[in-house]
N, C-alpha and C positions, 0 to 999 in steps of 0.2 A: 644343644648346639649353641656357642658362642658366636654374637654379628658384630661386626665393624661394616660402619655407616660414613661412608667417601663423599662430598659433596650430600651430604643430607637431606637441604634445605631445611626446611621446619619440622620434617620428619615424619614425611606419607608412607614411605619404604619402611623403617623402622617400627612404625606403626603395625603396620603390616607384617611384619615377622612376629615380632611380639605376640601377635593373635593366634599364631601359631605352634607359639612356645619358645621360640630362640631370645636368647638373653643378651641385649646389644650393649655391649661393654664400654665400646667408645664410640666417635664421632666427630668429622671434619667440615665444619662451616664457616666459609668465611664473613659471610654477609652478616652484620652484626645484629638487626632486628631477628632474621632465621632461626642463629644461633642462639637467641634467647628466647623464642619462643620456643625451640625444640627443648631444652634444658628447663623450662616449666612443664612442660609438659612429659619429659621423663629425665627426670632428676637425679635415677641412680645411673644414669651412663655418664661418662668423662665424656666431654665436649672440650676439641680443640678447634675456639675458633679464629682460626689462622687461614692463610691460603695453602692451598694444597703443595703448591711446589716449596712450602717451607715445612712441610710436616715431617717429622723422621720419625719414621715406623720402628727404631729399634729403643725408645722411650716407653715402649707399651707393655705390659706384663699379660700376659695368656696362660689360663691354666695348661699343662702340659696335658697331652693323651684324651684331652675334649677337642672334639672335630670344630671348625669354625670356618663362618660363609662372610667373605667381603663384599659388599654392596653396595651401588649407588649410580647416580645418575650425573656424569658430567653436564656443563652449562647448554642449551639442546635448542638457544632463540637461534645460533648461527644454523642451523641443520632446518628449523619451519617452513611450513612449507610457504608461509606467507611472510615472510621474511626473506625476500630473493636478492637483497643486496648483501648481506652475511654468507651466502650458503657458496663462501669460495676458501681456496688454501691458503689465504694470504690471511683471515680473520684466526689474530690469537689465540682465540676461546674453542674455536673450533680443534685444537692439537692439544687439549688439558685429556682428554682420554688417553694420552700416553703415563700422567702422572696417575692415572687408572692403573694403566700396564706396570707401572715401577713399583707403586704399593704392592702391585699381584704379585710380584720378583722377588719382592724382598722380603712380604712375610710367608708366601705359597701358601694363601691358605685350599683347603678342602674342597669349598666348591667358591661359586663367583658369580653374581648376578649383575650385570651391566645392564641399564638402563636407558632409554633414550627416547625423544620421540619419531613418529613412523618416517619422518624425513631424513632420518641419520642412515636409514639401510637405504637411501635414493640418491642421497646428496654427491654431487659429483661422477654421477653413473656409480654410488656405491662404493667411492673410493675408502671414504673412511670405516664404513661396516667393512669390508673385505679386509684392510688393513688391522682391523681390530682383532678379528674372529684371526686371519693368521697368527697375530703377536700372541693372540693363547694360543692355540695348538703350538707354536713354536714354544712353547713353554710345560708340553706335557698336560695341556686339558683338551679334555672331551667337550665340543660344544654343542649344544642346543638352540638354535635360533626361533624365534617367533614375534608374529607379529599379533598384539591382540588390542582387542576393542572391550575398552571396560566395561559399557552396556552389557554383556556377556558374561559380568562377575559379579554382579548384584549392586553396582554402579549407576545412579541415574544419570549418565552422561556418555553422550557418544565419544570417544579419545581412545585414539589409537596410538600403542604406543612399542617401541621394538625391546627385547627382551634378550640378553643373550645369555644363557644357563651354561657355565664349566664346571667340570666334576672334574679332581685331578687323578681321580680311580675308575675313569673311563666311564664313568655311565651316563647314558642319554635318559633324559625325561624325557615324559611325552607333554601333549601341551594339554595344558589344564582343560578341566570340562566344565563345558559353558553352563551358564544356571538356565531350567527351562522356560524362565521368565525373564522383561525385563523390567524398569523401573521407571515409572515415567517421572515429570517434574511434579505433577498436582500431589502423589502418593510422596514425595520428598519436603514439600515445604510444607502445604495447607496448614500444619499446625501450630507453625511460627506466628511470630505475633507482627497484628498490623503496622506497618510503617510508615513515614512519608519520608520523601526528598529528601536528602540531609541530615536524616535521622541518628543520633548519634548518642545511644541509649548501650553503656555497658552492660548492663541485665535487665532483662525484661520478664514475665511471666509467661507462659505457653498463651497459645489463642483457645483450644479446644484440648481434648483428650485426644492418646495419639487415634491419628484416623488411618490407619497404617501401618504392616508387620515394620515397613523400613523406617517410619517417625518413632513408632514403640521401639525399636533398635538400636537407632541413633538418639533420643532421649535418656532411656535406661530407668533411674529412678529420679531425676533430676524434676524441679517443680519449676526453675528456670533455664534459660542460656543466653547464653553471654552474644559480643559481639557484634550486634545490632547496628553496623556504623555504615550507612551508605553516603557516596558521594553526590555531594551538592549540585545540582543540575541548571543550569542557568532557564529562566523561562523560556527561552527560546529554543531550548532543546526540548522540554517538558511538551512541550507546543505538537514539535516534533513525532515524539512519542504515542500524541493519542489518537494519530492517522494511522499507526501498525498496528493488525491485528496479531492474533497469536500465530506462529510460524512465517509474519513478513516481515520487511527487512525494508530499509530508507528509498526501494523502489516505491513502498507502499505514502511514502511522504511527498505532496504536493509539491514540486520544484521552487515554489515562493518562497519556501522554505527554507529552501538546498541554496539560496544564491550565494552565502559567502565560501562555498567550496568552487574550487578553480575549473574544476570539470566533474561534475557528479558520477558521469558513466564511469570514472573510473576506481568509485567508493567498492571494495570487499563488500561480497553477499552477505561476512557477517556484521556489518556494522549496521546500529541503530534496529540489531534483531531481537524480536519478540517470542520468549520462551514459548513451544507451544505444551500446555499441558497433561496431553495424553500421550508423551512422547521423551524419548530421554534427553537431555538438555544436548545443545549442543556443547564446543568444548570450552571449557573455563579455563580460558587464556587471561590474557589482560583485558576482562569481562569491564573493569570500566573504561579504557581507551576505547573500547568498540561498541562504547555505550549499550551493552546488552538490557535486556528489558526484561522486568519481574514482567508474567504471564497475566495478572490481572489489574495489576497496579502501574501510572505512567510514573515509575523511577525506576532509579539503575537497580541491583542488586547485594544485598548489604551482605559483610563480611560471612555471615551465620550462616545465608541464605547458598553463600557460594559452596563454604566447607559441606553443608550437607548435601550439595550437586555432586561432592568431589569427594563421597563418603568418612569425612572426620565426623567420629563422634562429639554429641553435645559436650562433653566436657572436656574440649580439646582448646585452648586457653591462644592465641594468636596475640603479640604483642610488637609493640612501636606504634610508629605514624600511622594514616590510615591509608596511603597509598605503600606501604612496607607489606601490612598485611592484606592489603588486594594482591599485591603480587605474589606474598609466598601459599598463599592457596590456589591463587590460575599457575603456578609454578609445581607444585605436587604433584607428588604418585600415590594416585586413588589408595589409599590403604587396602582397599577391596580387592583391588586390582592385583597390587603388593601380596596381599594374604592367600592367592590364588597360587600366584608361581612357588612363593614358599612352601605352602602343602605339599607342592611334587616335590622338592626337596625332601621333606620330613620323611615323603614314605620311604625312601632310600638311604636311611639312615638308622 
């Protein structure tokens, strides 16, 4: 099976098919660090990194009589659920799921995996999930909706996120099956190497052997990994950090603290929160704005530390600034997560 990868990013989705077998041919990213780190890290797809409303589908060559799946996840901050000043029909970025619908139109491919996080099937009482899932059926697919939680795909990370499967030969998948375990944070990182504050070490060496089927996993045969770049914390935050224990959150921080915020009670439960270790992380959003907390160490979370929350393998290469590559890993589709829906795919083909 041939994939075309819509809205990319750095390439969690694509990831994730790959593991499965499908051969992704191309790929649309605008954001110019994304698009170079996806394109290091799989080099024989064509990367067009443009924006979407300027992309024309009829430049692309497809083997004939080989089936092919379009894929991806339009922009999804307007749809969060903590983001409640976007989630309206007036925000741009919110309406690029129709340049979804028009690549579906114009090339029809086979089947179609739409993307999104779990506040796109809520947002507006569900206007734009409804308006989606009609514009495919109005087009001849069969759709598949679901909503899943990556913990459940051998993901150390709670994230939940909406899924919508067309098949243009009518057939419904079922939803994938969950793994009987799940992943917590200590069995994801422990084998990383020590850090501090501000660390900003391109290769490092392992800390231990892996301690871990999912560290032995995500290592492979690799002696090092890369990425080791956390952001700088001012003392006054660091200060902050070693009032939380594992699983609290800047309630856990003496208000002496808290005084340059205008009103504390009205801080998100997850900011200034601390990984708890026997448990699967929470979500790897914009992990440094919400100053998330390594589980034993008072600093944020370095690039390596996130990817392997958000199941990229070690030698999955993340390049630009370092606030570029914070975001396009709190930005990604858990490859794990990815490689799940794909399988239902495969077997119906």
């Amino acid at each position: 099976m041939i994939g075309i990868d819509i809205f990319s990013g750095c390439g969690g989705m694509t990831t994730g098919a790959s593991l499965v077998g499908i051969k992704v041919k191309y790929a649309v990213e605008v954001d110019k660090s994304s698009a170079a780190t996806y394109s290091a890290n799989h080099s024989n797809v064509t990367m067009f990194n443009i924006d979407i409303r300027k992309f024309k589908t009829d430049i692309l060559k497809l083997p004939q009589r080989q089936p092919f799946v379009l894929f991806g996840g339009p922009p999804c901050q307007g749809f969060s659920k903590s983001n409640q000043k976007t989630r309206n029909k007036k925000n741009r970025n919110n309406w690029l799921f129709e340049e979804f619908i028009r690549v579906t139109k114009e090339m029809k491919p086979d089947w179609v995996v739409f993307e999104n996080v779990g506040g796109f099937s809520e947002s507006l009482e569900g206007f734009f999930f409804e308006k989606t899932i009609k514009n495919f059926r109005k087009m001849g697919y069969t759709t598949s909706p679901f909503l899943l939680d990556a913990s459940n795909y051998g993901v150390p990370q709670n994230r939940k996120r909406v899924f919508l499967v067309c098949s243009i030969d009518g057939i419904e998948i079922n939803e994938p099956k969950k793994k009987p375990q799940k992943i917590n944070v200590g069995e994801a990182l422990y084998d990383l190497p020590t850090i501090e504050n501000g660390a900003k070490f391109p290769e490092l060496p392992y800390k231990q052997k892996p301690h871990s089927n999912y560290s032995k996993v995500m290592r492979g045969k690799l002696k090092k990994s890369s990425n080791h770049f956390v952001t700088r914390n001012s003392l006054e935050i660091i200060k902050r950090y070693e009032h939380v224990p594992q699983g609290g959150n800047w309630k856990n921080i003496p208000l002496k603290l808290m005084e340059n915020y205008k009103d504390v009670t009205r801080c998100h439960s997850g900011i200034y929160h601390r990984l708890d270790e026997n448990k699967p992380s929470v979500v790897i959003g914009n992990y440094r704005k919400n100053m998330l907390i390594h589980p034993l160490e008072n600093r944020g979370l370095s690039v390596r530390e996130a990817a392997r929350l958000q199941s990229f393998s070690d030698n999955y290469i993340f390049n630009g600034p370092l606030v570029d590559q914070q975001q396009q890993v709190g930005n990604a589709v858990p490859p794990r997560l990815a490689k799940a829906v794909f399988s239902e795919i495969i077997k119906h083909t």
